[in-house]
N, C-alpha and C positions, 0 to 999 in steps of 0.2 A: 644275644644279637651279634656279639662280636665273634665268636664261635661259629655262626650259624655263617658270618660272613667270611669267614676263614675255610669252612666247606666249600661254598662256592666259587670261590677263587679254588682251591686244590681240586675240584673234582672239575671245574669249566661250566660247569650248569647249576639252576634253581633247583633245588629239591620239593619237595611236599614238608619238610623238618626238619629240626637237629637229625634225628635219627638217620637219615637219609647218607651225612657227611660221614656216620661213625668208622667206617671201613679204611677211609679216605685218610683222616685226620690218627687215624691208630698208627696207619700203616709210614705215617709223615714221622712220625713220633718214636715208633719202636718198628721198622721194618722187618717181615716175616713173622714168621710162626714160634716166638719166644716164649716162654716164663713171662719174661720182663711186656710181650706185646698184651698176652692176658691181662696182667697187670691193668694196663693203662685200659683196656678195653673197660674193664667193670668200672675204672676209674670214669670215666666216659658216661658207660651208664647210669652210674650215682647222680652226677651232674644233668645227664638226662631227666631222669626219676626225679630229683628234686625242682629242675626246671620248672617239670608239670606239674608237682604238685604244689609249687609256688605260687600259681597261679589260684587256687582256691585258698590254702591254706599259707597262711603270713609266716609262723613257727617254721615252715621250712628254708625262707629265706637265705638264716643267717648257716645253714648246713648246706644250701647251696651255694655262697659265698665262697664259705673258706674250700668247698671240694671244684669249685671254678678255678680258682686262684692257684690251686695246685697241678691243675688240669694244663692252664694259661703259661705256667710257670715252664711244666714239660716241653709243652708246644715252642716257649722263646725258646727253650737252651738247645731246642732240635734244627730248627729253623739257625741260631745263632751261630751253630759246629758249619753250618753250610758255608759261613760267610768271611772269606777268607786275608778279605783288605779293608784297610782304613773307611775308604769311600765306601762301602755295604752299610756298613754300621753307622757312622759317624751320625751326626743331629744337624742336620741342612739350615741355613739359611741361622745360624746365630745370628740373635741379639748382640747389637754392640752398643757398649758406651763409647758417644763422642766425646772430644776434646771440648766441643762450646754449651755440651750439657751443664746445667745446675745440678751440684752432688745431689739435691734432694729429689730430682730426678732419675738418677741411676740409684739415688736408695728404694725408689715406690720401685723400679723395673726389676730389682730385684725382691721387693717383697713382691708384689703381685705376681711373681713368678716362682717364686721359690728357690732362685738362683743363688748363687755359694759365691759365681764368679763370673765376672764377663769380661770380654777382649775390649781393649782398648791399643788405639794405635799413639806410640810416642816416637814422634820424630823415626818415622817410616818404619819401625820398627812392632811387631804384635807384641803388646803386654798383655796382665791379665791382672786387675784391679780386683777385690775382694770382700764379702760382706765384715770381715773383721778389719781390714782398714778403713772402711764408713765408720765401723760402729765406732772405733779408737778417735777416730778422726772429730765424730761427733758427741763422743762421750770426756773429751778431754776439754770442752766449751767450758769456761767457768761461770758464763750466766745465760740468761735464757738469751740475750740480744744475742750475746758471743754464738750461741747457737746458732741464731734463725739465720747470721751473718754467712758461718760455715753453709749452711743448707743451700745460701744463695748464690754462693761463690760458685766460680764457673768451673768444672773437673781440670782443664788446664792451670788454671790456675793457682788450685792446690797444688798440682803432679811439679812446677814450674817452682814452686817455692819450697818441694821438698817435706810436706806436710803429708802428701800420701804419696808413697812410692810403689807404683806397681811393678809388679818383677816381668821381668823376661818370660815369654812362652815359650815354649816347644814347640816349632811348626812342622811338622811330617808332610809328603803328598800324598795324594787319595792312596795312590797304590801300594803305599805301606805294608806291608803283613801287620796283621794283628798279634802276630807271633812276636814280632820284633816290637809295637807297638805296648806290649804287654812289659815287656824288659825292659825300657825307654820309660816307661810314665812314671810318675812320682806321686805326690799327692794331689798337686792339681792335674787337670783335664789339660789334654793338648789340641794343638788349631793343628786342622786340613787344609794346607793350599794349595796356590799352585802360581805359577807365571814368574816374570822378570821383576813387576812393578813393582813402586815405593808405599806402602807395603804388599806386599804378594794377595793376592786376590782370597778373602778368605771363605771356603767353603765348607767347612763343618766344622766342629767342636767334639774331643771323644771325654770321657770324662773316667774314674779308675769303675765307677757304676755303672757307667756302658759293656762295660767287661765282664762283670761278675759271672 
């Protein structure tokens, strides 16, 4: 379905099927008459072929899976060469942890999300707080009260006592190159902003997995 919607966005109209987009989506991917355009065509077909015969028969599923994923995979890194600043790529609209949060509320926003890390502002400044200083933070409790204590405590109010310190971010503006962007990043993920204010208004998040 998400292929099929990828068609219609590249070609501007509904088709009758996958099949319909294959022309469209080759030619997105590997432009002209290659080796490498054949290539992805059959690859294309495979994903076709299995599509339909997913639908009767279950055993093709998990063959159309992994030949989607590698199909998906071509399509981001084709799409991904086009995009040439910060603001293309970046992840809009982050999650932030506040200052008047309970840790144990930026620990569920990061499990229920699967986050590594998320912005926090300290004293007008973008930090960037982390799943290994929760975990440190709450694995150093010596009993369970000491626990449920930490979990209840307000994120300022760790960050204020020096119990968890988040480090400084990197803030870029949208119009960053990726170029530069790429040479600049370290292990964490850097903020998109922009403006004068205390702190800079923030619009995206890029991460070093945005990049791959």
């Amino acid at each position: 379905m998400t292929l099929e919607r990828i068609g219609q966005i590249v070609c501007g109209q509904i088709g009758k099927g996958l099949g319909d987009y294959r022309d469209a989506i080759v030619d997105l991917i590997e432009p002209g008459d290659t080796p490498e355009a054949d290539s992805v065509k059959r690859l294309f077909d495979t994903v076709k072929d299995a599509r339909n015969m997913a639908v009767h028969e279950g055993a093709w599923a998990r063959h159309l899976s992994s030949r989607l994923v590698e199909l998906l995979i071509l399509l981001e890194q084709s799409i991904g060469n086009r995009m040439k600043y910060a603001e293309d790529i970046m992840v809009r609209q982050p999650v932030v942890a506040e200052k008047w949060h309970m840790v144990t509320h930026v620990r569920q926003m990061m499990l229920a999300n699967s986050f590594s890390t998320l912005p926090v502002d300290v004293d007008g400044r973008w930090h960037l707080i982390t799943d290994w200083m929760i975990m440190r933070f709450l694995r150093d409790a010596g009993t369970k009260a000491d626990r449920e204590a930490r979990l209840s405590a307000s994120l300022e109010s760790v960050i204020r006592s020096g119990r968890i310190e988040p480090g400084r971010a990197k803030c870029f503006p949208g119009k960053t190159p990726v170029s530069e962007l790429a040479t600049e990043m370290g292990q964490e993920p850097v903020l998109i902003t922009e403006g004068k204010e205390t702190p800079p208004r923030l619009l995206g998040i890029l991460s070093p997995f945005d990049l791959l």
